[in-house]
C-alpha positions in Angstrom: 71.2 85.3 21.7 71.2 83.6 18.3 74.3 85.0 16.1 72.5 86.7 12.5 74.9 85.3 9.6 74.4 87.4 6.8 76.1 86.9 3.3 77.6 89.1 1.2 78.4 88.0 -2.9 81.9 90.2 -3.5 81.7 90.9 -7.7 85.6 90.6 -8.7 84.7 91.5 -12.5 86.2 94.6 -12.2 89.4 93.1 -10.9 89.7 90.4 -13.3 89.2 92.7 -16.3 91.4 95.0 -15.1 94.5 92.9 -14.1 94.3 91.8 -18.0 93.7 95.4 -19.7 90.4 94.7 -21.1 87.6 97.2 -21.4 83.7 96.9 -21.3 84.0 96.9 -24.7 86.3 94.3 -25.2 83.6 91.8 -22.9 80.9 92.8 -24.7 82.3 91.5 -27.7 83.8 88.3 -26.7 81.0 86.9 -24.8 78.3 88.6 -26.9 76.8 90.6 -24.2 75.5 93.6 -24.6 77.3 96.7 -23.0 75.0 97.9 -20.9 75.0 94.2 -19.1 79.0 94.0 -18.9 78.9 97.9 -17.4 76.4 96.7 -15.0 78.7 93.8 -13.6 81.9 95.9 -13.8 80.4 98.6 -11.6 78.4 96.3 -9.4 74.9 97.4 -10.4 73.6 93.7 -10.8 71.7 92.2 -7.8 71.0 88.8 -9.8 73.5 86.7 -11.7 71.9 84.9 -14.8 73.2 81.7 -15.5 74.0 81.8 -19.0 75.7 84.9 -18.1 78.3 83.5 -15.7 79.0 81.1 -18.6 80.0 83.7 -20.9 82.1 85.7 -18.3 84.2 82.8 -16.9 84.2 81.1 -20.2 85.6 84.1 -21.9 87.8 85.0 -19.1 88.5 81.4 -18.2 87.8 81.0 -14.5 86.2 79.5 -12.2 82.5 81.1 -11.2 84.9 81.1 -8.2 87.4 83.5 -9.2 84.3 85.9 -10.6 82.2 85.8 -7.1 83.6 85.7 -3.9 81.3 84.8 -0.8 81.8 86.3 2.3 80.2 85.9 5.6 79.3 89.0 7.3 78.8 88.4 11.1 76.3 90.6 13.1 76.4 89.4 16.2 74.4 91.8 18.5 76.9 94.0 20.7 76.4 94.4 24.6 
């Protein structure tokens, strides 16, 4: 049986924002995003990352796309 590797991108925006006491607001208007795109990524309602985007966030929050999105393997082997 062939082992199923699926992926998983793990958003850490909310983390990172809160561990330095910033608000949506405060995202919005230091990258120039709009609100409704930094709520989005802080509660995890964003399926595709735009480029540009990922700029803004780790050049505002200065890190590493790294420290923003976190892959993880999820393993679904078959049981039995």
């Amino acid at each position: 049986m062939a082992l199923e590797v699926a992926s998983v991108i793990i958003n850490r925006l909310s983390r990172l924002m809160g561990e330095r006491r910033m608000s949506i607001k405060d995202v919005a208007r230091g990258t120039g995003l709009s609100y409704s795109a930094v709520h989005d990524l802080y509660h995890d309602r964003t399926t595709r990352f735009d480029r540009e985007t990922l700029d803004k966030l780790c050049g505002f929050l200065r890190v590493p796309v790294g420290e923003l999105l976190e892959w993880q393997p999820e393993d679904r082997t078959p049981s039995g």
